[in-house]
C-alpha positions in Angstrom: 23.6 -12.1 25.9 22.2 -11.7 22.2 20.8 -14.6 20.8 23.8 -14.1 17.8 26.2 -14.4 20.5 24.4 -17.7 22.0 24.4 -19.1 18.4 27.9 -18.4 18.3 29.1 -20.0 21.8 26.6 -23.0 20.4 28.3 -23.5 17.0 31.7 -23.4 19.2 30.2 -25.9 21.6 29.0 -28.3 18.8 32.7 -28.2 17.0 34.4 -28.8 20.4 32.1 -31.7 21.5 32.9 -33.3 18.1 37.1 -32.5 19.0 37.7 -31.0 16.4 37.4 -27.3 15.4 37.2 -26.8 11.7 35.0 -24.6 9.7 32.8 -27.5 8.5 31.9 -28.4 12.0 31.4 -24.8 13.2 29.2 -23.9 10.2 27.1 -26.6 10.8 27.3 -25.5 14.9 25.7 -22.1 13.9 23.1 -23.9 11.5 21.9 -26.2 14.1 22.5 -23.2 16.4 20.5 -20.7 14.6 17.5 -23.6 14.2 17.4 -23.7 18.2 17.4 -20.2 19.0 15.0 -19.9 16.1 12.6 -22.7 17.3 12.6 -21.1 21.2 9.1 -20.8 21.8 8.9 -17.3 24.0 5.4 -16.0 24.3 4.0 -18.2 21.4 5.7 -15.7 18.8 8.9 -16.6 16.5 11.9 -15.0 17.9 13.4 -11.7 16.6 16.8 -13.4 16.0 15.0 -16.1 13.4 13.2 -13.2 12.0 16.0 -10.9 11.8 17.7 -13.8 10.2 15.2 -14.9 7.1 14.8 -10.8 6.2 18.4 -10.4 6.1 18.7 -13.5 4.0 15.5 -12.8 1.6 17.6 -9.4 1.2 20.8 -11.3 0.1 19.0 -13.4 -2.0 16.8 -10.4 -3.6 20.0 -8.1 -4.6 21.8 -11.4 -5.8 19.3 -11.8 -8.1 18.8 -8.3 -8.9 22.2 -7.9 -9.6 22.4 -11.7 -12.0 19.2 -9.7 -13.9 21.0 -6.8 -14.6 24.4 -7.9 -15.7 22.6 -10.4 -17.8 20.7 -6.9 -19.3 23.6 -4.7 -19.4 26.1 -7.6 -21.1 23.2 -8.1 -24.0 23.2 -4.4 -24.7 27.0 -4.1 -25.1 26.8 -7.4 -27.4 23.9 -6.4 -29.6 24.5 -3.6 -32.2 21.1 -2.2 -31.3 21.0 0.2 -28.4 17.9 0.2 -26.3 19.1 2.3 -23.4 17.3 5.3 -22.6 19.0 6.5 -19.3 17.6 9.1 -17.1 18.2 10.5 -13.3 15.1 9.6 -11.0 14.7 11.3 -7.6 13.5 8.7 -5.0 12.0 9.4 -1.6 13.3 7.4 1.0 11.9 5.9 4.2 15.3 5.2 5.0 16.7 7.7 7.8 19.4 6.5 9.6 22.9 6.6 8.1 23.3 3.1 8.0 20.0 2.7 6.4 20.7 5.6 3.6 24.6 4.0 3.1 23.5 0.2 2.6 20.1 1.5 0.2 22.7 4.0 -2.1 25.3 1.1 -2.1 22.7 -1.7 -2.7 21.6 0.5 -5.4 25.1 1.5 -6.8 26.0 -2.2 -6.5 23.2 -3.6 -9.5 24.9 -3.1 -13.0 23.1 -0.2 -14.6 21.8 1.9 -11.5 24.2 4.1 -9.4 23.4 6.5 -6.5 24.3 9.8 -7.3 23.8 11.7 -5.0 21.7 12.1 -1.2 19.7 15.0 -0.5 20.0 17.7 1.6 17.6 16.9 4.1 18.7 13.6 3.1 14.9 12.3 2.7 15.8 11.3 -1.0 18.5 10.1 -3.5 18.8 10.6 -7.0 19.8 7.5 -9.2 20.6 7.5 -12.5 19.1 4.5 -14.0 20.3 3.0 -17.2 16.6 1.5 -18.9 14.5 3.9 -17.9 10.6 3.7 -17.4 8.4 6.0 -15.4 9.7 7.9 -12.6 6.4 5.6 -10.6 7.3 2.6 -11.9 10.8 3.1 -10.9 10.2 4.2 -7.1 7.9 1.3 -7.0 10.1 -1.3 -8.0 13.5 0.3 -5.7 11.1 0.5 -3.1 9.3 -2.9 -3.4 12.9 -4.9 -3.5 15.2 -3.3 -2.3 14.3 -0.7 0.5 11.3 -2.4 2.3 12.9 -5.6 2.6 16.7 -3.6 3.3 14.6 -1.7 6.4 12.9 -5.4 7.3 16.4 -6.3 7.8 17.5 -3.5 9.7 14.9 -2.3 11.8 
């Protein structure tokens, strides 16, 4: 069994040992849940479910406020007279390869106000991404790759 599914059957165990089932008390099931599984101790290493866990949440947190950063740039440029866009189409080499790892990178990309995924390559080893503040094509690559793909393939892999 997957430690997801043993955090599940905990977080229904916790809720029906407190009789009653509501999403308050199976919330806090998985939470307590999750810190067990998390805390087993197999081999002296942290287990793969706690770490799987944290990269999947630092790459919730790192788009969210990605995403805050860029409305909060796009919404000043459509309220100031000034424009200070200087768009531009970026190809970006990927370490992504698997489908699900190219379709949540283009949509993670597409998502943040100001970017969008145009299209995949060919031999599907890069995108191309129009960006709406451009700087150097480096800069760029460094920055998608720094937060968003590395910790996106954390998650995944």
């Amino acid at each position: 069994m997957t430690a997801f599914l043993w955090n599940l059957m905990l977080a229904l165990l916790w809720a029906a040992m407190l009789g009653n089932v509501t999403s308050e008390n199976l919330l806090t099931g998985f939470v307590i849940g999750f810190v067990l599984l998390a805390l087993i101790d197999t081999q002296h290493v942290p287990s793969r479910y706690g770490t799987q866990a944290w990269n999947v949440v630092r790459l919730v947190a790192g788009v969210g406020w990605d995403v805050l950063v860029a409305n909060v740039r796009v919404a000043y440029e459509i309220a100031t007279p000034k424009l200070l866009t200087r768009p531009a189409i970026y190809r970006y080499d990927m370490e992504a390869r698997t489908d699900a790892e190219i379709t949540l990178l283009t949509l993670i990309v597409t998502f943040a106000p100001g970017t969008l995924a145009l299209e995949v390559s060919e031999d599907r080893k890069a995108i191309y991404v129009h960006v709406m503040f451009a700087t150097t094509r480096e800069a760029f690559c460094q920055e998608l790759r720094e937060r968003v793909e590395i910790p996106l393939l954390r998650a995944l892999r």
